[in-house]
C-alpha positions in Angstrom: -19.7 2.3 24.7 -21.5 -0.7 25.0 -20.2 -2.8 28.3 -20.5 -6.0 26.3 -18.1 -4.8 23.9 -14.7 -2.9 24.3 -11.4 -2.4 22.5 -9.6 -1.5 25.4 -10.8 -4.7 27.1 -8.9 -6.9 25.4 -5.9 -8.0 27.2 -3.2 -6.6 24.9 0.2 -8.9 23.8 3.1 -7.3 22.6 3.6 -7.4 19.0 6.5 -9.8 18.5 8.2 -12.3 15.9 10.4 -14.6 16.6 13.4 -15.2 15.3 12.4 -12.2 13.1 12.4 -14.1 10.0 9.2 -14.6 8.1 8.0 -15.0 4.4 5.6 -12.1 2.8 1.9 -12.9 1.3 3.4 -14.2 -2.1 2.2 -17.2 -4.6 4.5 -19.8 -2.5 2.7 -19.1 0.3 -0.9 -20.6 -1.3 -1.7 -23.8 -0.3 -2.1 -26.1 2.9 1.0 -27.6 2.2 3.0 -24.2 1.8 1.7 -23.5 4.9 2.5 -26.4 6.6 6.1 -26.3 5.3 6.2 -22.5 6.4 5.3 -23.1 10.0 7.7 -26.2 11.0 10.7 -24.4 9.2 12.4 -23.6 12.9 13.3 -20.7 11.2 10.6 -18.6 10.5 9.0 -16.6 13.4 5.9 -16.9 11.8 4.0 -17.2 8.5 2.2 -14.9 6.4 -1.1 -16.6 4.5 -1.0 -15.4 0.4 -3.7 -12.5 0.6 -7.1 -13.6 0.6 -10.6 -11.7 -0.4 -14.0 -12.5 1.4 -14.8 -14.5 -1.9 -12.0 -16.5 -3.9 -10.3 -14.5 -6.7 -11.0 -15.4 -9.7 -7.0 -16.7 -11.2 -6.1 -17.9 -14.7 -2.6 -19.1 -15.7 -2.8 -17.1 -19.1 -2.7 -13.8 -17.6 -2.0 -13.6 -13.8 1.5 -15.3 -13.9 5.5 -14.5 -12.3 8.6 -14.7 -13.8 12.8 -14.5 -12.3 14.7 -12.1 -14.3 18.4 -10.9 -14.3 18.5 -7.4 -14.3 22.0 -7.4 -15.2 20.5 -9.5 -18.5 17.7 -7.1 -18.9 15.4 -9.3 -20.0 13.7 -12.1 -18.9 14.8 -16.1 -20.1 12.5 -18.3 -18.2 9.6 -20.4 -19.7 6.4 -20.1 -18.3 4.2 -23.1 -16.9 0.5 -22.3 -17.7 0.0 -26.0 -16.8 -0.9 -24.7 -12.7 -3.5 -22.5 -11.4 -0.9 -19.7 -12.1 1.4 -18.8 -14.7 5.0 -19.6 -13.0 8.1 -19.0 -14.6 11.2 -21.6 -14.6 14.1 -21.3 -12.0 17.3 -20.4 -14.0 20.8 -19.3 -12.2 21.5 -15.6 -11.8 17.2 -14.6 -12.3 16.9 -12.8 -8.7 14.6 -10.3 -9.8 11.1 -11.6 -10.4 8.5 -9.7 -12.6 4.3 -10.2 -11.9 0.8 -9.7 -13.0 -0.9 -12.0 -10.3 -3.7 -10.9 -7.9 -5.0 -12.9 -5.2 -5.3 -16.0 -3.7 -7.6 -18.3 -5.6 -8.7 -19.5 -2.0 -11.3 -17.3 -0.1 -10.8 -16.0 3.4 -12.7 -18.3 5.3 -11.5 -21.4 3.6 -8.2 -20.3 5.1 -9.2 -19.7 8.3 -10.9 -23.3 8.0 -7.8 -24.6 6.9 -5.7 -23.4 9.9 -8.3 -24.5 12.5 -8.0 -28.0 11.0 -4.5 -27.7 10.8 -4.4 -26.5 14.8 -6.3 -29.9 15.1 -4.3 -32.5 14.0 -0.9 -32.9 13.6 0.3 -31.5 10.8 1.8 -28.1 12.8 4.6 -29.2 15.0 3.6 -27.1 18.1 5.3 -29.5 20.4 8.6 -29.6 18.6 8.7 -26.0 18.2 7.7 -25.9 21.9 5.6 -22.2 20.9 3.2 -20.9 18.7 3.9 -19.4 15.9 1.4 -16.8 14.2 0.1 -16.8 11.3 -0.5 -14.0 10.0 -3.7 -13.8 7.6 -3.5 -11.4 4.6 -6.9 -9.8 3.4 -8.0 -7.7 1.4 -11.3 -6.2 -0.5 -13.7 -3.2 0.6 -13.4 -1.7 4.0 -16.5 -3.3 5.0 -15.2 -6.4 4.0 -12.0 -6.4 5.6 -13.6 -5.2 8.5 -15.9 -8.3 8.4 -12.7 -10.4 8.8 -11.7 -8.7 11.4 -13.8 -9.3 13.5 -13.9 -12.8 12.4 -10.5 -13.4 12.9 -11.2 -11.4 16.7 -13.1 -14.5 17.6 -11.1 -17.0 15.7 -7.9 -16.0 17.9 -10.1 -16.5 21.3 -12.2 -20.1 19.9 -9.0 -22.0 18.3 -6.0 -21.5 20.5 -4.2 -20.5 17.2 -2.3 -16.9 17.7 -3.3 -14.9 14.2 -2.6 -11.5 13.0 -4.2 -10.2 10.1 -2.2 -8.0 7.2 -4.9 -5.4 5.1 -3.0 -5.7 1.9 -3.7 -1.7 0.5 -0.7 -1.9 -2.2 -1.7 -4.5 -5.5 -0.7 -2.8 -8.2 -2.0 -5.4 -10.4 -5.4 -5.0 -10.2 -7.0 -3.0 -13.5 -9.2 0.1 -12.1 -8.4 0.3 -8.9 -5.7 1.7 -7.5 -4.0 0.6 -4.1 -5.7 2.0 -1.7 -2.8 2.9 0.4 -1.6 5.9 -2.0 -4.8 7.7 -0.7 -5.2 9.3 2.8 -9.2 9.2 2.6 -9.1 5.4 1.5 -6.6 4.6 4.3 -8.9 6.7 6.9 -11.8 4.6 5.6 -10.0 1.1 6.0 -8.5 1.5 9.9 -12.0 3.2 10.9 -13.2 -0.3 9.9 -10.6 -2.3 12.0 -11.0 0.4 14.5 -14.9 -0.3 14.3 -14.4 -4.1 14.2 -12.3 -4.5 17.8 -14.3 -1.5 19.4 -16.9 -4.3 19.3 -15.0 -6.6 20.6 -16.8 -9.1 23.2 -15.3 -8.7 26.6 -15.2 -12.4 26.6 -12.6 -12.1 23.6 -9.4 -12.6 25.9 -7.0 -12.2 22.9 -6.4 -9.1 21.1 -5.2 -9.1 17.4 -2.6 -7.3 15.9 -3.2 -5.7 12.1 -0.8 -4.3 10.0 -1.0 -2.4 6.9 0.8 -3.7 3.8 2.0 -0.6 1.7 3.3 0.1 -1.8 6.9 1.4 -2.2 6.1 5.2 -2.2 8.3 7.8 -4.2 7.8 11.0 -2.4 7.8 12.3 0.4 3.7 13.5 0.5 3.3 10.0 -0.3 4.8 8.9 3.2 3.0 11.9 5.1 -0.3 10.6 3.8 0.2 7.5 5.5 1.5 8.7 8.7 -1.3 11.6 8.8 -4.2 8.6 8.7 -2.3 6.7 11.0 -2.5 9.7 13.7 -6.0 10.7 12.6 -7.2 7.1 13.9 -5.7 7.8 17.7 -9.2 9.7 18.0 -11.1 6.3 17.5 -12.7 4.4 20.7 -9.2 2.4 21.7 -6.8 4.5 19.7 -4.8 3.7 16.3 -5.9 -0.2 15.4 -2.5 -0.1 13.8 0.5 -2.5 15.3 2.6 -2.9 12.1 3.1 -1.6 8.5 4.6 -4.5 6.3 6.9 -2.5 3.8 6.8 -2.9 0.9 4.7 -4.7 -1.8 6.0 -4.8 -5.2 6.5 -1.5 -7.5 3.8 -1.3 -10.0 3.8 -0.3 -13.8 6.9 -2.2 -14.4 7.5 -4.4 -17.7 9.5 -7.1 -18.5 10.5 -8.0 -22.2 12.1 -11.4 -23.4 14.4 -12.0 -25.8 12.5 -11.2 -28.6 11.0 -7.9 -27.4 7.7 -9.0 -26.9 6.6 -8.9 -23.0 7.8 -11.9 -21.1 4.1 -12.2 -19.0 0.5 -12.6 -20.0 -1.6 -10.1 -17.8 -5.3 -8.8 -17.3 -4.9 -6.0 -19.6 -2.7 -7.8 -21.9 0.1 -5.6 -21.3 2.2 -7.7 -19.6 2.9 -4.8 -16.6 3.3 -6.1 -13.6 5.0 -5.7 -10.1 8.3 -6.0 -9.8 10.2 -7.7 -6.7 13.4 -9.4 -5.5 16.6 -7.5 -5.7 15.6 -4.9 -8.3 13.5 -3.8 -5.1 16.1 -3.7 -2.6 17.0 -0.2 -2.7 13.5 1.5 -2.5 12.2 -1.2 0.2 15.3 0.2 2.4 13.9 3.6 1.8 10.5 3.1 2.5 11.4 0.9 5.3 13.9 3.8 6.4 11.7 6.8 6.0 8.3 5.6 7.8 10.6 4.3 10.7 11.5 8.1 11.0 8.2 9.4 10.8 6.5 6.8 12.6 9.3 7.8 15.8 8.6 11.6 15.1 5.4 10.9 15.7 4.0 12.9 18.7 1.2 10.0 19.1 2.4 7.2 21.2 0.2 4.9 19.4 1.7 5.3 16.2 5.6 5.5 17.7 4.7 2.3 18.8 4.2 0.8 15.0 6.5 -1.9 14.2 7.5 -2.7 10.2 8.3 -5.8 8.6 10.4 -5.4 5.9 10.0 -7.1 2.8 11.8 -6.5 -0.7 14.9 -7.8 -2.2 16.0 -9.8 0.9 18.0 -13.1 -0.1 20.7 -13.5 2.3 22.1 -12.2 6.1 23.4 -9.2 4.4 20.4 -8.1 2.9 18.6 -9.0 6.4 21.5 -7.1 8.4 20.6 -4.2 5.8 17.0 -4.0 6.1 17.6 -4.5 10.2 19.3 -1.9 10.3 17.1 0.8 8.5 14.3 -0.4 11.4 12.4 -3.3 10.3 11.3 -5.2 13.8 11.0 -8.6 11.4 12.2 -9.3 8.1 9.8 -10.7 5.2 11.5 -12.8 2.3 9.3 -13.2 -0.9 11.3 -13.8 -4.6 14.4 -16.1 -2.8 11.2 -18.2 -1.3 10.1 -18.7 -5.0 13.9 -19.7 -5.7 14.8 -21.5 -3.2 11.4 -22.8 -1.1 12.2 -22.7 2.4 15.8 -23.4 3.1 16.4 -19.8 2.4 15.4 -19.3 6.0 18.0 -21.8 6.9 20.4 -20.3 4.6 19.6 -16.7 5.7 20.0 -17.8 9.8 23.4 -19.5 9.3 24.8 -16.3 7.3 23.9 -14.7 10.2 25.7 -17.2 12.6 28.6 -17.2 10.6 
């Protein structure tokens, strides 16, 4: 190993948020003044940047768009806006479900990371009120290569800006036509933390921060599906510095769903014009407890004390202390909240804290 350069060199920081209250990489979570609204919430533990690619995505309101449903209704009610960079649907009473055929950020990666430092620099994070820094965690995604490119970028951004940052490899977009997410492939997810792995093996030893990434999964259905993960997970112990890996954020939305409105027709425009999309919010609920559930098991079966030491964020369905209590208790170490956020904007963190106080 190069002396210039080493993984294990890096003083290490324990992988903690909060409170353990945070919102997922979602639409609401886009701009600088999402963010901004994100971070001086006193009730998040951190925020979580709306994935990003090493160049922008390309967005177009007719056919990457979101909508609230009831499921109890079975069909969706809301108009959609095509008026904004992305489709969005109306707010209506009872529509906790939500339906979508987005991709990514229309912002690339490094104009977020510009957009933090600036942010670090003037006033508009309230550090001193908060008396802390709270991370933000960067989602990314693209090829390995790429993502190992922002890595490493992000390595020295977290020693040069005095912001704390954690990156999130988003492997689970079902939205995306021909490619399938990554992270329902053991030779994909092999290729993407060798990258990381790559990436803070040549870490500068002047780098005094470390950086924690997590991989963002899709709800899986099976158990093969789960051991896939956990088998790349323990393959990467044998890199230089052992498993890259500090937290699996579980889960993204479940693919290949549709939503109709009341006429039958599909209620979202969508690349393919199919109008199948991810679904999220409480729909979710039960299969993010299981995911969230079942890789807390394996991950504490595990006879690799670099992956028992894997936190998960939970994310999926979560709208209230009992559906925090809930995921909690299955094993999540932080809890994400996505749909609700699109609902409700940032007092659901508020709302969510005081449920739990009460």
């Amino acid at each position: 190993m190069d002396p210039k350069h080493s993984h294990s060199s890096v003083s290490k920081h324990l992988f903690s948020i909060s409170p353990p209250l945070l919102n997922s990489a979602n639409p609401w979570a886009t701009s600088e003044e999402d963010l901004k609204a994100l971070y001086n919430c006193p009730y998040t533990g951190a925020v979580t940047i709306r994935t990003s690619l090493w160049k922008a995505f390309n967005q177009h309101p007719n056919t990457h768009q979101y909508t609230f449903f009831s499921s109890s209704r079975g069909h969706a009610t809301a108009n959609i806006n095509v008026d904004l960079p992305e489709g969005r649907g109306e707010v209506l009473p009872g529509e906790t479900s939500s339906l979508n055929t987005l991709g990514y950020s229309p912002i690339a990666f490094e104009e977020y990371v510009t957009m933090l430092v600036r942010m670090s620099r003037t006033s508009a994070l309230q550090t001193k009120q908060l008396d802390k820094l709270k991370p933000f965690i960067v989602s990314v995604t693209g090829s390995a290569a790429e993502v190992g490119r922002c890595c490493e970028h992000l390595l020295e951004d977290a020693t040069s800006s005095g912001l704390d940052l954690m990156m999130e490899i988003n492997l689970s977009c079902p939205n995306i036509p021909d490619k399938p997410p990554p992270a329902y492939d053991g030779a994909s997810l092999t290729e993407y933390i060798t990258a990381v792995g790559h990436a803070k093996a040549k870490t500068p030893v002047t780098y005094k921060r470390g950086l924690h990434v997590g991989i963002k999964t899709p709800p899986y259905t099976y158990q093969g599906q789960f051991q896939v993960l956990i088998d790349a997970l323990e393959r990467s112990t044998s890199l230089n510095g052992g498993c890259p890996i500090s937290f699996i954020t579980a889960t993204n939305t479940l693919g290949s769903c549709l939503v109709m409105d009341g006429k039958n027709d599909p209620a979202l425009g969508s690349a393919n014009g199919t109008g199948i999309g991810g679904l999220a919010g409480d729909a979710l609920h039960p299969i993010a407890l299981g995911n969230v559930k079942t890789i807390r098991s394996l991950l504490d079966t595990s006879s690799h004390p670099d992956v028992k030491s894997i936190s998960i964020i939970g994310i999926g369905g979560v709208s209230d202390a009992a559906g925090y209590k809930r995921m909690m208790s299955v094993g999540a170490a932080a809890v994400g909240v996505g749909t609700a956020l699109g609902r409700d904007g940032v007092g659901i963190f508020e709302k969510i804290t005081h449920g739990l106080e009460a």
